[in-house]
C-alpha positions as semicolon CSV with decimal commas, in nm:
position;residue;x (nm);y (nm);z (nm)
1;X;10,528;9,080;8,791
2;X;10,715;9,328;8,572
3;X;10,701;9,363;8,215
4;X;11,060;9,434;8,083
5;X;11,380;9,578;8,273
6;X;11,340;9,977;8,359
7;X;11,695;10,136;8,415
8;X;11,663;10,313;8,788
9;X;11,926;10,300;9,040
10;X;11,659;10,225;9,313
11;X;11,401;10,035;9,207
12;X;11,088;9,951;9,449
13;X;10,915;9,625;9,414
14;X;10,639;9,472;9,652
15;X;10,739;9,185;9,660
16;X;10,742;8,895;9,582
17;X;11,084;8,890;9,364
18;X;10,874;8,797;9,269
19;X;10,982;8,569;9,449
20;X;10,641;8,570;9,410
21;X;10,625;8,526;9,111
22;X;10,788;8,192;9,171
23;X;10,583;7,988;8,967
24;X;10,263;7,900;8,969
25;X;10,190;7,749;8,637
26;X;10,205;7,374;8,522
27;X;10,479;7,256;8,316
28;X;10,262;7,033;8,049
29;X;10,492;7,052;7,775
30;X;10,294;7,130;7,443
31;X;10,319;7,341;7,117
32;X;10,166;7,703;7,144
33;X;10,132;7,738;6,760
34;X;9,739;7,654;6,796
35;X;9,413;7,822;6,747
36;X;9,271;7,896;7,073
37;X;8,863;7,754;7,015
38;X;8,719;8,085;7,181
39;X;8,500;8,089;6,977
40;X;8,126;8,186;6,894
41;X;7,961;8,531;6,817
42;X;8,020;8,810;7,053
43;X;7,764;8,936;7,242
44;X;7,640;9,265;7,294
45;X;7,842;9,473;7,518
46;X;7,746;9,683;7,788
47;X;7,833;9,982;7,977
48;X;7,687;10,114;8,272
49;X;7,814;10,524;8,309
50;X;7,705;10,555;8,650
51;X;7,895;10,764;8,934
52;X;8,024;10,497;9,208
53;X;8,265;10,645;9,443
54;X;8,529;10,413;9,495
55;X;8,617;10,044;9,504
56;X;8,816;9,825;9,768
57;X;8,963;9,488;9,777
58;X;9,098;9,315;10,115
59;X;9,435;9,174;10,008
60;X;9,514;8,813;10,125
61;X;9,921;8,720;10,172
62;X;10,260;8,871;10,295
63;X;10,591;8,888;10,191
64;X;10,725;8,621;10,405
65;X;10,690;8,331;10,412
66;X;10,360;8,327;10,149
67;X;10,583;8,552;9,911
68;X;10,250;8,707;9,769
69;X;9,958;8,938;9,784
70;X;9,606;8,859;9,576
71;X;9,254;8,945;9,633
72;X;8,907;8,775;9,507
73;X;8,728;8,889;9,233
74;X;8,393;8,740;9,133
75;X;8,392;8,698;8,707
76;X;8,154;8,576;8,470
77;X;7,781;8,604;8,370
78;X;7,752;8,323;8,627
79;X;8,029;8,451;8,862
80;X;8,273;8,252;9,006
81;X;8,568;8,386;9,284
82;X;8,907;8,364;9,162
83;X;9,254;8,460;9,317
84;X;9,463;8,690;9,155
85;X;9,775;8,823;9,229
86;X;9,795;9,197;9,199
87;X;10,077;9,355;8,997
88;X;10,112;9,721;8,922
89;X;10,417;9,670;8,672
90;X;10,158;9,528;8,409
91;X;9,833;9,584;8,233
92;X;9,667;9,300;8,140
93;X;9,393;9,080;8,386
94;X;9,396;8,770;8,312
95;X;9,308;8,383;8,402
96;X;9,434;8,033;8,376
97;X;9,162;7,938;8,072
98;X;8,958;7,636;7,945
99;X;9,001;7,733;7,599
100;X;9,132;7,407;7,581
101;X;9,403;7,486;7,811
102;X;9,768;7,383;7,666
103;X;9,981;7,426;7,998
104;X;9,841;7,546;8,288
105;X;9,879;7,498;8,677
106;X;9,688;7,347;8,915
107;X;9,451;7,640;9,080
108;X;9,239;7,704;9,409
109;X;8,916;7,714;9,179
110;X;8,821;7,539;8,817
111;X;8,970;7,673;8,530
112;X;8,786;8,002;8,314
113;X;8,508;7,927;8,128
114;X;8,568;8,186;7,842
115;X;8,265;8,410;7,758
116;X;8,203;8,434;7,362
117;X;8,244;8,826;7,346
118;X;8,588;8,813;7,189
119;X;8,779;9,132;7,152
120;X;8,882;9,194;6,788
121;X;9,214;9,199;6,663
122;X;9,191;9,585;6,511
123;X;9,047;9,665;6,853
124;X;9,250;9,970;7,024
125;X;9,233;9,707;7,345
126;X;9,421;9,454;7,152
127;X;9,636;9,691;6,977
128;X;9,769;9,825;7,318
129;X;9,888;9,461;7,400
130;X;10,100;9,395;7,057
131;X;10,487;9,486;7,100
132;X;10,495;9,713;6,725
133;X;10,237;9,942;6,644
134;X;10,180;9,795;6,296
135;X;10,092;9,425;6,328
136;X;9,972;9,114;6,189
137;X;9,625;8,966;6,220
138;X;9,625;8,559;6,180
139;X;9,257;8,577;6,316
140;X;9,086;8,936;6,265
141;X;8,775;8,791;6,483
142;X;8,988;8,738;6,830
143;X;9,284;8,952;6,962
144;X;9,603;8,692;7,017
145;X;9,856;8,836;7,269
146;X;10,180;8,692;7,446
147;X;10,246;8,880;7,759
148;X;10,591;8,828;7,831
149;X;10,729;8,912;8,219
150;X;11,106;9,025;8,364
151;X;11,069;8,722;8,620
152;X;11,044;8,479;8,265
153;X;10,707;8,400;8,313
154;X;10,506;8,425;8,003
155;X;10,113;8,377;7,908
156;X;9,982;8,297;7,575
157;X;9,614;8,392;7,553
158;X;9,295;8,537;7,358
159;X;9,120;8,859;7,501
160;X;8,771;8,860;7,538
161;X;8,455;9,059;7,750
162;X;8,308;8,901;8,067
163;X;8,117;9,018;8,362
164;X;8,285;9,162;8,678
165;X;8,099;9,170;8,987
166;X;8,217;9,488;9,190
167;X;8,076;9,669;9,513
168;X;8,119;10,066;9,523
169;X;8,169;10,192;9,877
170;X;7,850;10,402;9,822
171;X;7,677;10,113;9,866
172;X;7,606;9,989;9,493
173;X;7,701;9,674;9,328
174;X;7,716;9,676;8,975
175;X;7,813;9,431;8,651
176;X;8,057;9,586;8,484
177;X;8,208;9,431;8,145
178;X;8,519;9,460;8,087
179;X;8,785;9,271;7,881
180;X;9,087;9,043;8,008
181;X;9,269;8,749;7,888
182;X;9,193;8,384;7,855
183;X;9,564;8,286;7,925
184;X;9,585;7,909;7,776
185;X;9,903;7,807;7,752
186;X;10,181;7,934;8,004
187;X;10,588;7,940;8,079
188;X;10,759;7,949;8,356
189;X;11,060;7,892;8,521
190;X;11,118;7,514;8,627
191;X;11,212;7,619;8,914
192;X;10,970;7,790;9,076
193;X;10,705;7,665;9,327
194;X;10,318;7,644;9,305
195;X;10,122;7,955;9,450
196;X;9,786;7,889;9,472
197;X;9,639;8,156;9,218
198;X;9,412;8,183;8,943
199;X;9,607;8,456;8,737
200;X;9,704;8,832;8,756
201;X;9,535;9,150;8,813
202;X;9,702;9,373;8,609
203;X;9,686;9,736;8,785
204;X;9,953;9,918;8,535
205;X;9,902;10,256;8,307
206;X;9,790;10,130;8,015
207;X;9,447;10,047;7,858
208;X;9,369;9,726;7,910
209;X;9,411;9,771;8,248
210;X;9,153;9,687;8,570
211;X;9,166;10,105;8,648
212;X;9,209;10,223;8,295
213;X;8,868;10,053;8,189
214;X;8,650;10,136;8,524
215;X;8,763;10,471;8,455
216;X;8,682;10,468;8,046
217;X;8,317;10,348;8,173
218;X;8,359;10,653;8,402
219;X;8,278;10,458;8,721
220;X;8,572;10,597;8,902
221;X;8,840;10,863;8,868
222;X;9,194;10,682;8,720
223;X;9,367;10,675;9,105
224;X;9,472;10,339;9,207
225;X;9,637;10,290;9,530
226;X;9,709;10,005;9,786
227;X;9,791;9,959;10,187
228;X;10,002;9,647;10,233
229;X;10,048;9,526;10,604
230;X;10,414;9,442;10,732
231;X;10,180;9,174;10,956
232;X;10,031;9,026;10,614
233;X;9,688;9,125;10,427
234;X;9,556;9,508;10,373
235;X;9,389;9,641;10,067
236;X;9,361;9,822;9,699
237;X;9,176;10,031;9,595
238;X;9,023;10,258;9,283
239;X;8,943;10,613;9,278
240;X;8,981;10,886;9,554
241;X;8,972;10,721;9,896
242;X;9,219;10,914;10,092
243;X;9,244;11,294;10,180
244;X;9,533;11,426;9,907
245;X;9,656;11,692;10,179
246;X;9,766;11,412;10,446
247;X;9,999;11,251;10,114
248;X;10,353;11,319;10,094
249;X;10,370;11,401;9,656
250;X;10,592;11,292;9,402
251;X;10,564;11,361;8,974
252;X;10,514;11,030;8,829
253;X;10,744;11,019;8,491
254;X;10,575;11,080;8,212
255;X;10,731;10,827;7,962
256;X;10,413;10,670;7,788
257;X;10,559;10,400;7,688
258;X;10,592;10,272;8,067
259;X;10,355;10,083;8,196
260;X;10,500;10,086;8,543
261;X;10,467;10,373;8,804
262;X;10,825;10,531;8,844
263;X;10,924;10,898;8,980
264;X;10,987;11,126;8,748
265;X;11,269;11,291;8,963
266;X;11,605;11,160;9,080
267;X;11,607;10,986;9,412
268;X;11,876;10,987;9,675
269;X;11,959;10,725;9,978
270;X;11,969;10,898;10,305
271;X;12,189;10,657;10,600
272;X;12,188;10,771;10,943
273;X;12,069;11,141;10,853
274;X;12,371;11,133;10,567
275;X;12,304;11,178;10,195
276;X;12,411;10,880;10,015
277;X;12,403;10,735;9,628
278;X;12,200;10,959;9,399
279;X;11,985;10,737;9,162
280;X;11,797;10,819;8,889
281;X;11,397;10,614;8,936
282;X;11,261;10,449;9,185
283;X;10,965;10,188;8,999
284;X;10,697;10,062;9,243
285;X;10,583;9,763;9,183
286;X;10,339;9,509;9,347
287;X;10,438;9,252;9,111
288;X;10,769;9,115;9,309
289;X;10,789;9,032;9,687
290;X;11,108;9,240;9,785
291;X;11,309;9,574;9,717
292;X;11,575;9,610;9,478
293;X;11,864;9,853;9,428
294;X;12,144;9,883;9,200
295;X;12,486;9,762;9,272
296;X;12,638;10,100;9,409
297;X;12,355;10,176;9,657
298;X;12,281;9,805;9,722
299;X;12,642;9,826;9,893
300;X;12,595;10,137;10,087
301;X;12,345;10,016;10,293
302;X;12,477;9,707;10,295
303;X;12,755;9,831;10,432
304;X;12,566;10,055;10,668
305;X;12,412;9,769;10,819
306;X;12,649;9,577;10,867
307;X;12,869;9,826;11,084
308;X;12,540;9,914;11,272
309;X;12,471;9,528;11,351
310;X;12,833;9,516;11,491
311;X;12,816;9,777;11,708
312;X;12,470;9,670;11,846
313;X;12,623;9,310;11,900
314;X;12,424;9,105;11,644
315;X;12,606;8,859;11,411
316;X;12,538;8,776;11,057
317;X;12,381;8,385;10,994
318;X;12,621;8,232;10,685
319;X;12,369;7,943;10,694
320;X;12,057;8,092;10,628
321;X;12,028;8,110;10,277
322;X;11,663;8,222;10,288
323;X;11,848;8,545;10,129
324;X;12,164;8,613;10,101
325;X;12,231;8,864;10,391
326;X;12,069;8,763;10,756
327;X;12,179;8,817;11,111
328;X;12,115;8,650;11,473
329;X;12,136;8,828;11,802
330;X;12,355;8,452;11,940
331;X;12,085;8,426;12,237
332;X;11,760;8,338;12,073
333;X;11,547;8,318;11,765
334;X;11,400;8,641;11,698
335;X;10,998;8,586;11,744
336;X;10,921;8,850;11,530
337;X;11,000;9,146;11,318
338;X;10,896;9,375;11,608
339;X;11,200;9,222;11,845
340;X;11,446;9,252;11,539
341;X;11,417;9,629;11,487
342;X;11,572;9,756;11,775
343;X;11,895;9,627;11,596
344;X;11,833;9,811;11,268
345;X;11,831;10,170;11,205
346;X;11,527;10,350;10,928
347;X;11,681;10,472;10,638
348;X;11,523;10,656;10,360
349;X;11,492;10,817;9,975
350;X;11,442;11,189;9,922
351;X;11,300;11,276;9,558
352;X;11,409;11,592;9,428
353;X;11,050;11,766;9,316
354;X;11,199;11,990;9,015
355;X;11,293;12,280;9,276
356;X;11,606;12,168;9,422
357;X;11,526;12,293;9,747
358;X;11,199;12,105;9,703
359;X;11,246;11,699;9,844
360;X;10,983;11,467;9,936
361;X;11,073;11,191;10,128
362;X;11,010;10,806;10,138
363;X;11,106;10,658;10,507
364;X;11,195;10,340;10,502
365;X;11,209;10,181;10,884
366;X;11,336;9,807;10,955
367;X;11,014;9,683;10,942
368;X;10,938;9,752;10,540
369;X;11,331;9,605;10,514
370;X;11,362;9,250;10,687
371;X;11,178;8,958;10,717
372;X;11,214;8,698;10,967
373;X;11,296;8,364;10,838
374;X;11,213;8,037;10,957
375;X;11,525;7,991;11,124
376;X;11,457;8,300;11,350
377;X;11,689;8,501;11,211
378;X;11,648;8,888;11,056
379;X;11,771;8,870;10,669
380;X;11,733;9,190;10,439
381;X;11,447;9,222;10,211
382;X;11,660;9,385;9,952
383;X;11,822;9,258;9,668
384;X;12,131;9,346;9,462
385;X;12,006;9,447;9,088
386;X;12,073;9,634;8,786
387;X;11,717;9,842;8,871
388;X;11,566;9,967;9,205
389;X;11,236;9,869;9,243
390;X;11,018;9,855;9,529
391;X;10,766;9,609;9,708
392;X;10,886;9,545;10,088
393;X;10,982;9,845;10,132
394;X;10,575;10,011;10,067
395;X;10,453;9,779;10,328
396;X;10,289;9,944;10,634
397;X;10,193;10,270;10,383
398;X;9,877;10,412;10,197
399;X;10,058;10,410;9,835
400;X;9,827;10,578;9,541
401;X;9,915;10,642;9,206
402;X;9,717;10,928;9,042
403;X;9,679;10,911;8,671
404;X;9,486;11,207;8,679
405;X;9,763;11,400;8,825
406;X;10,072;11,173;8,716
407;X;10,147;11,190;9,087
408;X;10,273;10,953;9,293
409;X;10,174;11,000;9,660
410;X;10,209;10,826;10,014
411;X;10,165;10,825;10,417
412;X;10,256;10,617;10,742
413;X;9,937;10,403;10,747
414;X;9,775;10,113;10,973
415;X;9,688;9,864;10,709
416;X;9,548;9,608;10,917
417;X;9,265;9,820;10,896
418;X;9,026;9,856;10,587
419;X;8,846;10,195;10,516
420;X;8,513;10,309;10,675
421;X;8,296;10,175;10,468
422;X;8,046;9,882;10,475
423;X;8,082;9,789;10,118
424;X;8,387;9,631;9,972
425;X;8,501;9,314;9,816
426;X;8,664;9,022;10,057
């Protein structure tokens, strides 16, 4: 999910165009001018300001045909597992809440029980969720927010403080209180289908989100990163996990008003060892299932591609609308995306690093660019858009984003496999 429309030329989304964020929310049609009854007298918060190394989360989903990625977090003073799907172009965690709920989806598990430790409206947590600096306060005891999302999903909610059950690769398991949202009433698009998922984990800059508050309890340095697998699954993660020196770097733009994780420099598309379009940002993005790029370099490689699958004797498929460019080889289905790539050519985006002479660059092989459909045929995982954003296109890499640092850093990676340690969160 994205909050908002960020002007790039190349704009990387993991995907889910969100297609992923095809809806998964109820359509019980009912005002959203109510009270939410979270109610009752906070309780005493917590903090525990111990040192605990990292954390990790296997990742459940794919691209295709699932169209999402979530992992299972255990919430509440009694904890209960919920899915949520993770999104790094937004802040807020929250779930599908029985506050009463107004309009909300069916889910995998039973619907939040709030917690009575409301966050207060003049809270710096609830102030970082309001559109205008200077706002209103209908209800000075709770925080009211609307979170509103580029995909027109929307989720009308009250934050609170609840228990999160989290295991530290150092072998501790701690409760950690932190806030997110009891989202009661929800929009989405009519047209979308039902993913099975509880709500979002928000995994953005700001500070009401999942890394901004482990690391405000200092529990782990403000690096969040994920390995996505072009076979489905991998993992997230919070704090350092991987060796900085084996990372190709890029400076993360420094606009604080975004809550999304773009490069600060100019990026350029590189075809068959030729420069290409120059574009201004690439975003990265968890929050939508496949890769977008503006109109200009959206053509390029379409172009490209199609002159390469001519000359290597594949076709394109007119009646696969699964998305709107795909291509058969006219013998048989291909059985997977291994088979297909031998047709395709990598292509990839070099990031000018301030020194001109100084590029880092983001390879992109056939593999984090098609999906096969279920008509056997190889369709491109990128989309014409105003933006470039990516989410196919990170699959099959270690991707961290270091707050710390405002760098944004990655490497070739075998996601299918989770990081030596014993303890971390299914």
């Amino acid at each position: 999910m994205k909050i908002g429309k960020v002007g790039f030329l190349v704009f990387l989304v993991l995907v889910l165009s969100w297609s992923t964020c095809s809806a998964w929310f109820g359509n019980n049609k009912q005002k959203r001018d109510k009270k939410s009854n979270v109610t009752g007298e906070a309780t005493t918060s917590w903090v525990l300001n111990r040192p605990g190394s990292s954390i990790v989360f296997k990742v459940h989903g794919n691209v295709y045909p699932v169209g999402f990625y979530n992992v299972t977090l255990n919430i509440g003073q009694w904890p209960r597992p919920y899915f949520l799907d993770i999104d790094t172009g937004s802040d807020l965690t929250w779930l599908q809440c029985d506050a009463p709920c107004i309009r909300c989806s069916q889910t995998p598990h039973p619907l939040y029980e709030p917690s009575n430790d409301l966050v207060a409206c003049k809270d710096p947590l609830c102030a970082s969720l309001q559109p205008l600096d200077e706002y209103e306060c209908q209800h000075p005891d709770q925080c009211d927010y609307q979170i509103d999302y580029a995909d027109h999903y929307s989720s009308l909610g009250v934050l609170l403080r609840d228990v999160y059950i989290l295991n530290f690769t150092n072998g501790l398991q701690l409760k950690v209180r932190m806030a997110l949202g009891c989202g009661y009433d929800q929009i989405f698009p009519t047209s979308s289908s039902y993913h099975p998922l509880d709500g979002v984990l928000g995994l953005g800059r700001g500070k009401t989100s999942f890394i901004s508050q482990l690391n405000a309890q200092g529990l782990v340095p403000n690096v969040v990163g994920h390995c996505l697998s072009a076979q489905g699954g991998g993992y997230i993660f919070f704090g350092d996990l991987h060796d900085s020196s084996r990372l190709i770097w890029t400076p993360m733009s420094s606009k604080h008003h975004s809550k999304h994780y773009s490069s600060a420099g100019a990026a350029e598309m590189v075809l068959g060892g030729k420069a290409g379009i120059a574009a201004s940002s690439v975003t990265f993005d968890t929050g939508s299932s496949y890769t977008y790029f503006n109109s200009n370099s959206y053509q390029a490689l379409l172009s490209w591609l199609k002159k390469e699958a001519r000359r290597k004797g594949i076709k394109e498929a007119p009646d696969d609308h699964t998305v709107p460019v795909c291509w058969h080889n006219g013998k048989r289905p291909f059985k997977s995306i291994r088979e297909a790539t031998k047709y395709f050519n990598p292509f990839s985006l070099t990031f000018r690093n301030g020194n001109a002479k100084l590029k880092s660059h983001f390879q992109i092989p056939p593999q984090a660019y098609l999906i096969i459909s279920n008509k056997g045929n190889a369709c491109l995982g990128i989309l014409n858009a105003s933006e470039v954003g990516m989410d196919i296109s990170m699959l099959d890499k270690v991707m961290v984003f270091d707050n710390e640092k405002q760098l944004i850093g990655w490497a070739p990676a075998n996601c299918d496999r989770l990081p030596k340690s014993t303890y971390f969160t299914i």
